[in-house]
PDBQT receptor file of N, H, CA, C and O in Angstrom, charges set to zero:
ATOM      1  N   UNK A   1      80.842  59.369  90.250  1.00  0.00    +0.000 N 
ATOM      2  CA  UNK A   1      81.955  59.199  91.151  1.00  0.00    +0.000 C 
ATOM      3  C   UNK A   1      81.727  60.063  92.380  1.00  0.00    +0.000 C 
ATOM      4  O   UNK A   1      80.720  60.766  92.453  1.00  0.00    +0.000 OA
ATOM      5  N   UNK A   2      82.658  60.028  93.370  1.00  0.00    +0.000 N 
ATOM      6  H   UNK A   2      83.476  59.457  93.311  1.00  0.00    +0.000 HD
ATOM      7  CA  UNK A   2      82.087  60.749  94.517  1.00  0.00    +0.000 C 
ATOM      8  C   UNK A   2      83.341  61.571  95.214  1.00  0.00    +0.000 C 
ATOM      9  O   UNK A   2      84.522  61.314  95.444  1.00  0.00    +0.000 OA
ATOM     10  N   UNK A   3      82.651  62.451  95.382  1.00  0.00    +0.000 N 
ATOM     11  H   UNK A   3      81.691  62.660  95.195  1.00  0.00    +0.000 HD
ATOM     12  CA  UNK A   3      83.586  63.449  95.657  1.00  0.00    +0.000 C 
ATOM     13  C   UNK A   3      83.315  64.525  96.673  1.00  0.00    +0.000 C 
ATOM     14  O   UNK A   3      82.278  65.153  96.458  1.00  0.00    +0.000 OA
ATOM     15  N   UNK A   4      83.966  64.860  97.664  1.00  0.00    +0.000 N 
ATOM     16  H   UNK A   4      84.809  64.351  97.839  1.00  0.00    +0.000 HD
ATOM     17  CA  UNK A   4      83.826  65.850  98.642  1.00  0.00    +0.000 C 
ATOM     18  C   UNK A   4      84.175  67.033  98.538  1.00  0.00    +0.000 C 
ATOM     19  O   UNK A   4      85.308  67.484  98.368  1.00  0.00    +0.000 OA
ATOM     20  N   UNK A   5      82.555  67.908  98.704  1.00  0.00    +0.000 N 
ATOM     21  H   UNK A   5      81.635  67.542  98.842  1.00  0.00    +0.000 HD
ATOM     22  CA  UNK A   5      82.537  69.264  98.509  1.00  0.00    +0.000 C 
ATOM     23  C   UNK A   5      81.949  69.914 100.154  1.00  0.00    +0.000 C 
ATOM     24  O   UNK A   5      81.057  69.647 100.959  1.00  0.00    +0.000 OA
ATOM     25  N   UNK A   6      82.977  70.816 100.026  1.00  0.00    +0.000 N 
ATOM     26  H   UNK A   6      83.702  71.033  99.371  1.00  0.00    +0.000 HD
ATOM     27  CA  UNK A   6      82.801  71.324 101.400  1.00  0.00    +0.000 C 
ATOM     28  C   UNK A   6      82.350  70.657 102.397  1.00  0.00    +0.000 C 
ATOM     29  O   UNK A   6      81.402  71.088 103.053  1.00  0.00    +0.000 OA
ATOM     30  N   UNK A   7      82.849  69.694 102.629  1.00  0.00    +0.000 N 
ATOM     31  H   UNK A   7      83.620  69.344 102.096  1.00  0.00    +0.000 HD
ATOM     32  CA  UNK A   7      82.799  68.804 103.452  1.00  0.00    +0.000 C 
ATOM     33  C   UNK A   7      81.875  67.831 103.345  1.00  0.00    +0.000 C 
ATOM     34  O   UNK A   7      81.855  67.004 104.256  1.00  0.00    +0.000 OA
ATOM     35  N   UNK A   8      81.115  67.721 102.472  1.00  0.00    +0.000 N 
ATOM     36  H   UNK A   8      81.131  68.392 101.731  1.00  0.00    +0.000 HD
ATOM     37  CA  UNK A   8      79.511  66.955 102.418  1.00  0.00    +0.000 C 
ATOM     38  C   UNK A   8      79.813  65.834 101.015  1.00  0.00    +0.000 C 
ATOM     39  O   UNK A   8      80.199  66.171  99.897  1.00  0.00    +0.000 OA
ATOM     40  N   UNK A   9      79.495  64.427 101.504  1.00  0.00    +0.000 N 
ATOM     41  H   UNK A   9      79.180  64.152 102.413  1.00  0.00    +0.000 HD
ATOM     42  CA  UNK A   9      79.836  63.722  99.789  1.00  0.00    +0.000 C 
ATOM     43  C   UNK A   9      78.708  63.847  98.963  1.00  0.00    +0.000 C 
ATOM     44  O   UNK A   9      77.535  63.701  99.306  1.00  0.00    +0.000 OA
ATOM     45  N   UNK A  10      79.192  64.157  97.727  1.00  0.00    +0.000 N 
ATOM     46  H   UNK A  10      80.145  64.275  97.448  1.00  0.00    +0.000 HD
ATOM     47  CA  UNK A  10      78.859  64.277  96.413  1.00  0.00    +0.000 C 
ATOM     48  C   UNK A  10      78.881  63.263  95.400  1.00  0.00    +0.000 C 
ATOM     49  O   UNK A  10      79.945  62.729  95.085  1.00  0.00    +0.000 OA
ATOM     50  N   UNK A  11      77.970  63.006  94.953  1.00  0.00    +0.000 N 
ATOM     51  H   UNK A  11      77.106  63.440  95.209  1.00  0.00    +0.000 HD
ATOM     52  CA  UNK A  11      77.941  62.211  93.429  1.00  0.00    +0.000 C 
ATOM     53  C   UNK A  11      78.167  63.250  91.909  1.00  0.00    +0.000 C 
ATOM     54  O   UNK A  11      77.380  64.068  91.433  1.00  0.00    +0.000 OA
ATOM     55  N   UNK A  12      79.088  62.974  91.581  1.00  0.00    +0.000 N 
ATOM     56  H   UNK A  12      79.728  62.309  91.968  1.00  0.00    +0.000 HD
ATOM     57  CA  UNK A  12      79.350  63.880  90.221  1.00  0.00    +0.000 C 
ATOM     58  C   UNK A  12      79.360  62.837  88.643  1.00  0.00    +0.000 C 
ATOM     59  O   UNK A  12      79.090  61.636  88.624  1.00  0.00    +0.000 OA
ATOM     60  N   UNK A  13      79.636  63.442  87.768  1.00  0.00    +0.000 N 
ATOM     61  H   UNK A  13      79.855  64.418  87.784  1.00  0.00    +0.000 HD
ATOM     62  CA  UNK A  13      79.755  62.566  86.425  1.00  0.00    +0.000 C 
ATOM     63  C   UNK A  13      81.097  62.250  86.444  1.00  0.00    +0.000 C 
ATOM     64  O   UNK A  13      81.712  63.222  86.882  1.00  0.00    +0.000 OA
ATOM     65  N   UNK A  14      82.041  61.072  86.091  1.00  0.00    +0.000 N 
ATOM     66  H   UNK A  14      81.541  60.282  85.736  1.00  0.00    +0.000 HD
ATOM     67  CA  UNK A  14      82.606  61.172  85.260  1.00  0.00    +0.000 C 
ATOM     68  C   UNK A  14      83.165  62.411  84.125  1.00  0.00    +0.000 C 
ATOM     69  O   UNK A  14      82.376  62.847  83.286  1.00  0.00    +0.000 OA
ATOM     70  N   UNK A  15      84.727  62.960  84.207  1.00  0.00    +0.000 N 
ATOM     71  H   UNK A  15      85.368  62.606  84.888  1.00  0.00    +0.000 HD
ATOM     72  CA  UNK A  15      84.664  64.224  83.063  1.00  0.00    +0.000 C 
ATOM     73  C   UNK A  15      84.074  65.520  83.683  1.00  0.00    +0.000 C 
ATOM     74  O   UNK A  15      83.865  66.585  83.101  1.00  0.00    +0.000 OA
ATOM     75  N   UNK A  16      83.819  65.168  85.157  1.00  0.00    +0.000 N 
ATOM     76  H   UNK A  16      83.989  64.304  85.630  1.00  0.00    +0.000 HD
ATOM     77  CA  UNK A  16      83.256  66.624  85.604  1.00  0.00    +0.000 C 
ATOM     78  C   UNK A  16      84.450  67.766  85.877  1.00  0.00    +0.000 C 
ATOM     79  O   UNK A  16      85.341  67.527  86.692  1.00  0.00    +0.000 OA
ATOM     80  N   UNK A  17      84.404  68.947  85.181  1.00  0.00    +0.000 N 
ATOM     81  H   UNK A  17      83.680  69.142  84.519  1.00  0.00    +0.000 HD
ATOM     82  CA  UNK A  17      85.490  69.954  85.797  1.00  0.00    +0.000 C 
ATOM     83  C   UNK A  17      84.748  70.881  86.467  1.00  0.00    +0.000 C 
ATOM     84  O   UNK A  17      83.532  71.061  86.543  1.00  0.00    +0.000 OA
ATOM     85  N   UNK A  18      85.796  71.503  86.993  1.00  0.00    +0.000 N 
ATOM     86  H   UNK A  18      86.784  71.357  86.931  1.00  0.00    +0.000 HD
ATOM     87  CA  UNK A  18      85.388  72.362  88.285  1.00  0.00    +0.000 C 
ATOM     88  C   UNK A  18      84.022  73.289  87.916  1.00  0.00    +0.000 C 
ATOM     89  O   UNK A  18      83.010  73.470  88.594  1.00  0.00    +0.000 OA
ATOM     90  N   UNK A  19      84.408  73.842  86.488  1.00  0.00    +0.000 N 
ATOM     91  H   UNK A  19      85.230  73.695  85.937  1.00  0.00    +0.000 HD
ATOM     92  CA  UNK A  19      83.486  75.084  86.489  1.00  0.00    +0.000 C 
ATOM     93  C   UNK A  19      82.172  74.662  85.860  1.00  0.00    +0.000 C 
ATOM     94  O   UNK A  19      81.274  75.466  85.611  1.00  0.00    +0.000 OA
ATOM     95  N   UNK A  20      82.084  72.984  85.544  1.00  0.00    +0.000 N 
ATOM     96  H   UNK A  20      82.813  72.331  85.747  1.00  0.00    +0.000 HD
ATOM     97  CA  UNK A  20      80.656  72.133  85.163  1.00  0.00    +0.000 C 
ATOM     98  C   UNK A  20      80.154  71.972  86.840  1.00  0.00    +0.000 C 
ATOM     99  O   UNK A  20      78.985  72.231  87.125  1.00  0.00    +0.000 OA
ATOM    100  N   UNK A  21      80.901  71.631  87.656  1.00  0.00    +0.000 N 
ATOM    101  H   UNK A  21      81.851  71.420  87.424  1.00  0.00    +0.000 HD
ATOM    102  CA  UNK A  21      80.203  71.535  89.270  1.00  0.00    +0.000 C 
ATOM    103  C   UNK A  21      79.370  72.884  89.399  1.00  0.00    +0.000 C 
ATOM    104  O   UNK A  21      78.153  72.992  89.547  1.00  0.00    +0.000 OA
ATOM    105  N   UNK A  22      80.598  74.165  89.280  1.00  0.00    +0.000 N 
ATOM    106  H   UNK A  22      81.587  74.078  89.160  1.00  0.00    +0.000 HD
ATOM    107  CA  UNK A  22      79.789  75.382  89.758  1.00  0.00    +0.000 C 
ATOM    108  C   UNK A  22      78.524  75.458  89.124  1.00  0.00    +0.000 C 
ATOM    109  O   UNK A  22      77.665  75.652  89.984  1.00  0.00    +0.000 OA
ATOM    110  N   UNK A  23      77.992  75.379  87.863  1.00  0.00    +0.000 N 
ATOM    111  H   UNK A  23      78.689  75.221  87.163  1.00  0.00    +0.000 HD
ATOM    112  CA  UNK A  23      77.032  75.514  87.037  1.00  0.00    +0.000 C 
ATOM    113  C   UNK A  23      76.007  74.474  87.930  1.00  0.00    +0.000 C 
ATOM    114  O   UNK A  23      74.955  74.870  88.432  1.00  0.00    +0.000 OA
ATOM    115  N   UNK A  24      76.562  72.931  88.046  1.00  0.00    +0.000 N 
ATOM    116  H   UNK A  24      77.417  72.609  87.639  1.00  0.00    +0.000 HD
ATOM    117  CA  UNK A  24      75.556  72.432  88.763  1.00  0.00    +0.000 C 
ATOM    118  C   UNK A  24      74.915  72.559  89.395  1.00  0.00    +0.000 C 
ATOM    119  O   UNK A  24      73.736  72.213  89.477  1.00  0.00    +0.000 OA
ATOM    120  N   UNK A  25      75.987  73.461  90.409  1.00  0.00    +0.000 N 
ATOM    121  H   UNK A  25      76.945  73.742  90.342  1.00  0.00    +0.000 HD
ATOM    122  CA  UNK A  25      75.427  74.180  92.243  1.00  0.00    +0.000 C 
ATOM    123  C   UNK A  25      74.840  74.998  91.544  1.00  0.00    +0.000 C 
ATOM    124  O   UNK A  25      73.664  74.864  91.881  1.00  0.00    +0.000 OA
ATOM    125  N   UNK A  26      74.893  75.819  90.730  1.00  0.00    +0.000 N 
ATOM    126  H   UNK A  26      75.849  75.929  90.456  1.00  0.00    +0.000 HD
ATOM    127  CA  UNK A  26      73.970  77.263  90.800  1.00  0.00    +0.000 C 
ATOM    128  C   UNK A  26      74.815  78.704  91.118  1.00  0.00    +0.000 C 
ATOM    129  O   UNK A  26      74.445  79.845  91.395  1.00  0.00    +0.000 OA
ATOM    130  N   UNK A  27      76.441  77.914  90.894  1.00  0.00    +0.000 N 
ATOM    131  H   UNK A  27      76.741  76.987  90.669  1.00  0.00    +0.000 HD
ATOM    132  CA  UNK A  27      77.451  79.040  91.676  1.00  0.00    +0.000 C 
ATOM    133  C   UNK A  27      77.896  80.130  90.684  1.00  0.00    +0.000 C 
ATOM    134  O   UNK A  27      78.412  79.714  89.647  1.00  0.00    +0.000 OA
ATOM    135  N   UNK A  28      77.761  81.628  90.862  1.00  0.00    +0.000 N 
ATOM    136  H   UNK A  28      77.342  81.966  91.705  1.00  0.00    +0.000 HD
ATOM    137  CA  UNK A  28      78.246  82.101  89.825  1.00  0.00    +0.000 C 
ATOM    138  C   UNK A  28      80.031  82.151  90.396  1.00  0.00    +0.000 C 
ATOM    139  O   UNK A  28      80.586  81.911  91.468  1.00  0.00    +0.000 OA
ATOM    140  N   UNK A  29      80.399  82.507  89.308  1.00  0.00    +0.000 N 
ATOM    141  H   UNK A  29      79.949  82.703  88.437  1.00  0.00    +0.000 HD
ATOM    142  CA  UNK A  29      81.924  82.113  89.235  1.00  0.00    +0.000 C 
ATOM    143  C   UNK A  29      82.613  83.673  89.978  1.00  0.00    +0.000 C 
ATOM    144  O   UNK A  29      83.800  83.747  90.296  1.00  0.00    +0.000 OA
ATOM    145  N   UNK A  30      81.835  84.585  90.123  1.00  0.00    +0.000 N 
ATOM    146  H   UNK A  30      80.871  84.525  89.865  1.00  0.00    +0.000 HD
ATOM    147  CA  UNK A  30      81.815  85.805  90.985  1.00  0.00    +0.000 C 
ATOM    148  C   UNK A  30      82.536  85.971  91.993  1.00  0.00    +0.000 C 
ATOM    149  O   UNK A  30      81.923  85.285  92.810  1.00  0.00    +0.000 OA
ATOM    150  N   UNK A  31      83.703  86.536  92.718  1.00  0.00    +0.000 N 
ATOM    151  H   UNK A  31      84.201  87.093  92.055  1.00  0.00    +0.000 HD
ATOM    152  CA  UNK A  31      83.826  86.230  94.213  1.00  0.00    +0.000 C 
ATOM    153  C   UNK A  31      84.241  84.839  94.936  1.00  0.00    +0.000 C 
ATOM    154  O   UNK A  31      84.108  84.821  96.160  1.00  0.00    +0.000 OA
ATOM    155  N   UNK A  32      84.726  83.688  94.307  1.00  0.00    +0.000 N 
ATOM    156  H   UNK A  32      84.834  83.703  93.313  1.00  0.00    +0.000 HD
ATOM    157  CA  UNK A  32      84.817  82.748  94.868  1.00  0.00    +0.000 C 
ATOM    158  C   UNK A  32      85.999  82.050  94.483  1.00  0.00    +0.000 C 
ATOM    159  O   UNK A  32      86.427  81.867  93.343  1.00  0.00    +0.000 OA
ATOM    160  N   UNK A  33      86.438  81.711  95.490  1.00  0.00    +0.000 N 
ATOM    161  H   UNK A  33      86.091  81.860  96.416  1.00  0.00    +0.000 HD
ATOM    162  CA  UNK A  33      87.926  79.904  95.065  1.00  0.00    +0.000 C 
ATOM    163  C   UNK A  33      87.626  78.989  95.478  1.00  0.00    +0.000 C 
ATOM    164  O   UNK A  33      86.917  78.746  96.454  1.00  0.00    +0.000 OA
ATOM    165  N   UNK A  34      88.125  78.362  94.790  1.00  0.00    +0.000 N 
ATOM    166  H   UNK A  34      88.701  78.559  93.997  1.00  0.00    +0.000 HD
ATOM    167  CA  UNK A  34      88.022  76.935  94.657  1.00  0.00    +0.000 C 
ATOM    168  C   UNK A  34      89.764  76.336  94.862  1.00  0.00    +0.000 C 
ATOM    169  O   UNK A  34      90.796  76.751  94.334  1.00  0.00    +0.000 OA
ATOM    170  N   UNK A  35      89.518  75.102  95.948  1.00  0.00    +0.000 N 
ATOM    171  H   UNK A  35      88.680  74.765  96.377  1.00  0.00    +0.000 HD
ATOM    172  CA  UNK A  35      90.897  74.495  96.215  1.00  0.00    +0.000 C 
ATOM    173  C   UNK A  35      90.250  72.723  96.199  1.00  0.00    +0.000 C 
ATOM    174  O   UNK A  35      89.274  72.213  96.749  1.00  0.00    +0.000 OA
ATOM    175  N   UNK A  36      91.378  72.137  95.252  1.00  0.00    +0.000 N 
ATOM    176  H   UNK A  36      92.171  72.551  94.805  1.00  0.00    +0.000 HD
ATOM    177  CA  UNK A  36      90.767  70.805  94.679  1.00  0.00    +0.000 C 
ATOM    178  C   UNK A  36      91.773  70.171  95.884  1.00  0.00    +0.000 C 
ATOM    179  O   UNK A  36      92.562  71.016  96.308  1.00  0.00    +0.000 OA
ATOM    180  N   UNK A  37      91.850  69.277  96.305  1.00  0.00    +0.000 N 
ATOM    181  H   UNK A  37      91.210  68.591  95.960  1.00  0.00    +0.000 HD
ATOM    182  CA  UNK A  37      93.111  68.617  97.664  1.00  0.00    +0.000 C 
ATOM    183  C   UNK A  37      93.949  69.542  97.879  1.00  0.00    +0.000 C 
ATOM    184  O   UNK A  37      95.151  69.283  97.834  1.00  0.00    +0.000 OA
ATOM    185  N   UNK A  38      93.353  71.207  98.243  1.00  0.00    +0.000 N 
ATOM    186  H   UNK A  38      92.376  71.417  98.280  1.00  0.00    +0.000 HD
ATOM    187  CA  UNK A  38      94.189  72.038  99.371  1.00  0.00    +0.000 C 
ATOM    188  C   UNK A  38      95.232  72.451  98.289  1.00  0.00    +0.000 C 
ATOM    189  O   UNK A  38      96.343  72.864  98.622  1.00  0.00    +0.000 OA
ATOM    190  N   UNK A  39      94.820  72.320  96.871  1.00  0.00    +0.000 N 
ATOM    191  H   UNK A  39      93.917  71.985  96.600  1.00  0.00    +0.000 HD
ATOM    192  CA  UNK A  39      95.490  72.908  95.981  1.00  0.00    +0.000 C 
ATOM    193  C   UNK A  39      94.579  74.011  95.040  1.00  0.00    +0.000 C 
ATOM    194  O   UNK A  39      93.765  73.632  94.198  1.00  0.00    +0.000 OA
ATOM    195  N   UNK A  40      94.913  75.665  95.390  1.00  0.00    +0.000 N 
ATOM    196  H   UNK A  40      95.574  75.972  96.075  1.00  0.00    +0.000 HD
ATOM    197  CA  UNK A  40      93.972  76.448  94.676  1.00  0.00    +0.000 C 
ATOM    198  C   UNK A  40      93.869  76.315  93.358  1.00  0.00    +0.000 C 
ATOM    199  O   UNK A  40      94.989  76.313  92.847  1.00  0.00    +0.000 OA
ATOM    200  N   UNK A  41      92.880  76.188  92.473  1.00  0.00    +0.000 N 
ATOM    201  H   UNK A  41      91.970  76.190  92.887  1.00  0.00    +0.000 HD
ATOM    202  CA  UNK A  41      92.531  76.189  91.109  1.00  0.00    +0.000 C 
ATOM    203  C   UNK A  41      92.466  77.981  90.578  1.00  0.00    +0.000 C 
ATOM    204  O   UNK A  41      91.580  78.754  90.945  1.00  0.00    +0.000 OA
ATOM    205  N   UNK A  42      93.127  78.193  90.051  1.00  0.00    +0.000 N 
ATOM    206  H   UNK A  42      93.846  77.566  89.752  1.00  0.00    +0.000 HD
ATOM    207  CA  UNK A  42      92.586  79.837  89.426  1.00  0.00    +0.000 C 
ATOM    208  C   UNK A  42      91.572  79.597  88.351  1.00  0.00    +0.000 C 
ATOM    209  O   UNK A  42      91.561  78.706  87.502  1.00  0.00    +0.000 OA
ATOM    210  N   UNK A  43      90.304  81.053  88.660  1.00  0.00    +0.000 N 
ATOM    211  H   UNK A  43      90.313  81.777  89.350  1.00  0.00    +0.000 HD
ATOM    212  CA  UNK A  43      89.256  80.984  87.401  1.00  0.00    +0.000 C 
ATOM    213  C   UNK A  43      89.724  80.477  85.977  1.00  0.00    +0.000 C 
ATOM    214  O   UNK A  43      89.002  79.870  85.186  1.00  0.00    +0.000 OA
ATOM    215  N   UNK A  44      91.202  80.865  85.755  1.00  0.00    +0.000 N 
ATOM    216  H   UNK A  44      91.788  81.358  86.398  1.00  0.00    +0.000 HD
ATOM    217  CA  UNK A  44      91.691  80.463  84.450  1.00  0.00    +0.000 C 
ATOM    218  C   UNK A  44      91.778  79.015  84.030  1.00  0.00    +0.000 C 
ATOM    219  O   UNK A  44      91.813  78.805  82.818  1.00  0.00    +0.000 OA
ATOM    220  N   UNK A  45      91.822  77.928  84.903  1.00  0.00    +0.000 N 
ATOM    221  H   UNK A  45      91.793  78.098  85.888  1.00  0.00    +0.000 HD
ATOM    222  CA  UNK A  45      91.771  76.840  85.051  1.00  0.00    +0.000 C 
ATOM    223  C   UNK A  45      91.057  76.075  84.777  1.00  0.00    +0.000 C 
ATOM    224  O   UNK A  45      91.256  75.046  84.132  1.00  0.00    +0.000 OA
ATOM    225  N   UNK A  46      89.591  76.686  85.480  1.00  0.00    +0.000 N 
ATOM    226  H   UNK A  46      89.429  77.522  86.004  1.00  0.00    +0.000 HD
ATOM    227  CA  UNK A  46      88.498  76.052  86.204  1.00  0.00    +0.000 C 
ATOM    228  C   UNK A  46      88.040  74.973  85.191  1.00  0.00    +0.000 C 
ATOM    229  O   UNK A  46      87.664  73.844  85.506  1.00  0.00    +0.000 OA
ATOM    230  N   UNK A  47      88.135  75.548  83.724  1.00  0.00    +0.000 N 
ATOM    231  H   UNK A  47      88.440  76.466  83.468  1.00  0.00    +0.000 HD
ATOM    232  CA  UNK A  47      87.505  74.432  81.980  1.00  0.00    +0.000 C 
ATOM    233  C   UNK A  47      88.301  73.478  82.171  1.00  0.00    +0.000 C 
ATOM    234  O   UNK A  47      87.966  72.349  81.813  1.00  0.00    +0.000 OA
ATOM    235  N   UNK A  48      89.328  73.668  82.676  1.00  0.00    +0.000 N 
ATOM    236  H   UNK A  48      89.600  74.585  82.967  1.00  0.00    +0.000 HD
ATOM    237  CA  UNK A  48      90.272  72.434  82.384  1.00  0.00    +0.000 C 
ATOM    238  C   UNK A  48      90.746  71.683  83.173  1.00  0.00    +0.000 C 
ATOM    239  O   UNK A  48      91.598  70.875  82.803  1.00  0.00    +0.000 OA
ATOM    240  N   UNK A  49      90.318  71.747  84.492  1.00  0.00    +0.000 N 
ATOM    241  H   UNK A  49      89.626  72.404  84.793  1.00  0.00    +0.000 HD
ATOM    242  CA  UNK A  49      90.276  71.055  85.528  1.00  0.00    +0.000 C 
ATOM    243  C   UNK A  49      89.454  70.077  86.218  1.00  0.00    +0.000 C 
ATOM    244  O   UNK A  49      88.596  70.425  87.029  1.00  0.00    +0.000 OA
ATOM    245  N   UNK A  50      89.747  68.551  85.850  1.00  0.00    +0.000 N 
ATOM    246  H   UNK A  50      90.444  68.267  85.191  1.00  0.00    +0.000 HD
ATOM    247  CA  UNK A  50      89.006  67.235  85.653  1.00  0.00    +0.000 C 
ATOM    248  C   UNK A  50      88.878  67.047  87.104  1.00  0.00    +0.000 C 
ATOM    249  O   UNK A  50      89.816  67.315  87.854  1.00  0.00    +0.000 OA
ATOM    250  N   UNK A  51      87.614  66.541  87.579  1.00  0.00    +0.000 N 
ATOM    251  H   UNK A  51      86.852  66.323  86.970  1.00  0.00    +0.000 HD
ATOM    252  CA  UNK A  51      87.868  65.652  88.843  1.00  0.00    +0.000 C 
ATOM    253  C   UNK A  51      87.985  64.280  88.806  1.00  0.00    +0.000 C 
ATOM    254  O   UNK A  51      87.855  63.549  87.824  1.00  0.00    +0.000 OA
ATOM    255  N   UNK A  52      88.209  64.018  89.804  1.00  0.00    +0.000 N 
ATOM    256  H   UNK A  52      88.314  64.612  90.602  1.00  0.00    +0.000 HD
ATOM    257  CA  UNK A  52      88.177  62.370  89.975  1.00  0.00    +0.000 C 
ATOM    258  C   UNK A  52      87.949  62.034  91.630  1.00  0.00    +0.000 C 
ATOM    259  O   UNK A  52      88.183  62.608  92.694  1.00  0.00    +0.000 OA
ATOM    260  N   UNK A  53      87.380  60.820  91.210  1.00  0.00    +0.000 N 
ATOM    261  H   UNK A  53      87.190  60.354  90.346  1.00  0.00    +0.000 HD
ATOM    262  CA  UNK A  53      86.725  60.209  92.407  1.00  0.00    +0.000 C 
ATOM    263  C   UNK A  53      87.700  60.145  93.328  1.00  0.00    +0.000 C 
ATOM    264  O   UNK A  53      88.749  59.501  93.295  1.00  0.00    +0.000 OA
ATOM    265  N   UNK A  54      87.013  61.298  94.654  1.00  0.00    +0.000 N 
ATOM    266  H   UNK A  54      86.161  61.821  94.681  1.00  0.00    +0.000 HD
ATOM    267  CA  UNK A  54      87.958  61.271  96.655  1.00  0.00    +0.000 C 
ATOM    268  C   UNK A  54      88.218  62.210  95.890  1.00  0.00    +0.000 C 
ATOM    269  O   UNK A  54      88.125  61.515  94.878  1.00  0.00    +0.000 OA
ATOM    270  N   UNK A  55      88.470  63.213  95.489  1.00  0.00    +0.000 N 
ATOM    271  H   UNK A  55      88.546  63.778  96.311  1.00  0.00    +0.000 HD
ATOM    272  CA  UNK A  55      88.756  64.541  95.501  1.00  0.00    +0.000 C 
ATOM    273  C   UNK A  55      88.104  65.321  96.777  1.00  0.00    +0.000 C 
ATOM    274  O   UNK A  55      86.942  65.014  97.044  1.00  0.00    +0.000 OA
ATOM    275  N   UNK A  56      88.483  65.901  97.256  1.00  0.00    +0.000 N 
ATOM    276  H   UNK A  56      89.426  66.150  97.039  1.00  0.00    +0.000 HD
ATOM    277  CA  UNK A  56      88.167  67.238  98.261  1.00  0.00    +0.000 C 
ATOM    278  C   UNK A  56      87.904  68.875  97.895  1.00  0.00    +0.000 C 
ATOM    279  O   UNK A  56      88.475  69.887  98.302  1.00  0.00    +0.000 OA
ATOM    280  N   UNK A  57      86.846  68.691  96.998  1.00  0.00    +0.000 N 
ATOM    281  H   UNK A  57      86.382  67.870  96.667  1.00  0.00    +0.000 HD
ATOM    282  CA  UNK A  57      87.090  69.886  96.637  1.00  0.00    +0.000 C 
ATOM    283  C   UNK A  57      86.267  71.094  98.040  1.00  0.00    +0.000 C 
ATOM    284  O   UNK A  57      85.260  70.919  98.726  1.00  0.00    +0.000 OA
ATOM    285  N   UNK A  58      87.136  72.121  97.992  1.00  0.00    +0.000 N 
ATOM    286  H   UNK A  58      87.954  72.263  97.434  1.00  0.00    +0.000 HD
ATOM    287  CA  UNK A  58      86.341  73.252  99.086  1.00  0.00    +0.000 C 
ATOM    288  C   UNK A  58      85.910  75.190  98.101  1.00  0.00    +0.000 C 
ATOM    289  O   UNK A  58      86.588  76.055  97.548  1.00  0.00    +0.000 OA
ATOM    290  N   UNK A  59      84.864  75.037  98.320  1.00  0.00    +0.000 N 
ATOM    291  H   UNK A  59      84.313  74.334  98.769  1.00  0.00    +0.000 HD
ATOM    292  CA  UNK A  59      84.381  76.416  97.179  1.00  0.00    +0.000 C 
ATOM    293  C   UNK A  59      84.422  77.461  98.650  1.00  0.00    +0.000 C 
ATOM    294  O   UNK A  59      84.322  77.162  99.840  1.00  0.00    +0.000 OA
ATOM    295  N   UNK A  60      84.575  78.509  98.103  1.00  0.00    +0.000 N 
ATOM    296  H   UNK A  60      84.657  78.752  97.137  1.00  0.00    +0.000 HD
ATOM    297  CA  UNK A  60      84.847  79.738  99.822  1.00  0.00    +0.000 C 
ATOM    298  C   UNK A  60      84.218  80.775  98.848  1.00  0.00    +0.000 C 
ATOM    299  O   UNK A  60      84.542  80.931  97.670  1.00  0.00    +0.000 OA
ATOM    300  N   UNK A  61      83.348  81.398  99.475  1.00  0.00    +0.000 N 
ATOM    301  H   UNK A  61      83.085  81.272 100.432  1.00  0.00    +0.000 HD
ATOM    302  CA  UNK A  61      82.682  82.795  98.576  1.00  0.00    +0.000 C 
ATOM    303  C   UNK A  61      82.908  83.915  99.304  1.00  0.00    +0.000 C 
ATOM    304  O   UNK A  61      82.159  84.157 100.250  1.00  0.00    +0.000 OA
ATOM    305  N   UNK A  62      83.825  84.659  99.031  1.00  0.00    +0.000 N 
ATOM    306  H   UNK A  62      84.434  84.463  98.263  1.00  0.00    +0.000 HD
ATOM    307  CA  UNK A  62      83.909  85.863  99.940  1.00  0.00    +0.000 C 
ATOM    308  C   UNK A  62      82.630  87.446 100.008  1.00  0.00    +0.000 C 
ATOM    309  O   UNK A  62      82.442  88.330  99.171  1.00  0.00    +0.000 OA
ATOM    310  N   UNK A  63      82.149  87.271 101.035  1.00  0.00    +0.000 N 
ATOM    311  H   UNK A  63      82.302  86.554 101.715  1.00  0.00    +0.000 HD
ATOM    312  CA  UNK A  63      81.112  88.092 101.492  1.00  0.00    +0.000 C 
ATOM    313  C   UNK A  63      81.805  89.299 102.351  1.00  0.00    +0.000 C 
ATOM    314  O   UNK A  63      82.911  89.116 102.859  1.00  0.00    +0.000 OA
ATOM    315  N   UNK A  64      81.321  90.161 102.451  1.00  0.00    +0.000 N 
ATOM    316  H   UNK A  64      80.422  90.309 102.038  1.00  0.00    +0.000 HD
ATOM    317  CA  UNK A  64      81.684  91.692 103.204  1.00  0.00    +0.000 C 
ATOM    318  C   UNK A  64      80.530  91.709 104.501  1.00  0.00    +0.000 C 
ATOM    319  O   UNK A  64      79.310  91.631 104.647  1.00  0.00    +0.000 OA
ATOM    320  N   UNK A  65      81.862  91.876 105.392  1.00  0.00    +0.000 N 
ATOM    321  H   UNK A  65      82.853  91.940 105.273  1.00  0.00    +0.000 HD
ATOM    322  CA  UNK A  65      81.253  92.021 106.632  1.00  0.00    +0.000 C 
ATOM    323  C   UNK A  65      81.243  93.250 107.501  1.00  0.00    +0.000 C 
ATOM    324  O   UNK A  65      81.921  94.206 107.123  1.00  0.00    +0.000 OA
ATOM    325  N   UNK A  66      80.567  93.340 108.600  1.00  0.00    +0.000 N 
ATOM    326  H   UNK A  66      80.017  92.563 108.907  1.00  0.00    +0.000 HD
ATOM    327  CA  UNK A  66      80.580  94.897 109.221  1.00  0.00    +0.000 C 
ATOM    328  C   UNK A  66      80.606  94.625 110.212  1.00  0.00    +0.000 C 
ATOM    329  O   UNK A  66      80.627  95.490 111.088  1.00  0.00    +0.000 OA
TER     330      UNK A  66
């Protein structure tokens, strides 16, 4: 199914939740949110949170700046 991540479309499985994407990307779950249609997901969530095809999901990794 297809789905938009940070702006770029995506092909995902069927049954994909949020924190099976991160694993896909390579994302550790460290430092980062996730908002599925501009709705934040908390880490507590992430197992149980299904996508579905046209979702918008946006991942933000917060980095320290100087």
């Amino acid at each position: 199914m297809k789905i938009t991540l940070n702006g770029l479309s995506e092909q995902v499985s069927a049954g994909t939740t949020v924190d099976r994407l991160l694993e896909a990307k390579g994302l550790s779950a460290r430092g980062i949110a996730i908002a599925v249609n501009d709705e934040i997901v908390g880490s507590t969530n992430w197992a149980n949170t299904l996508l579905a095809g046209g979702d918008v999901i946006e991942i933000v990794t917060a980095r320290q700046g100087g």
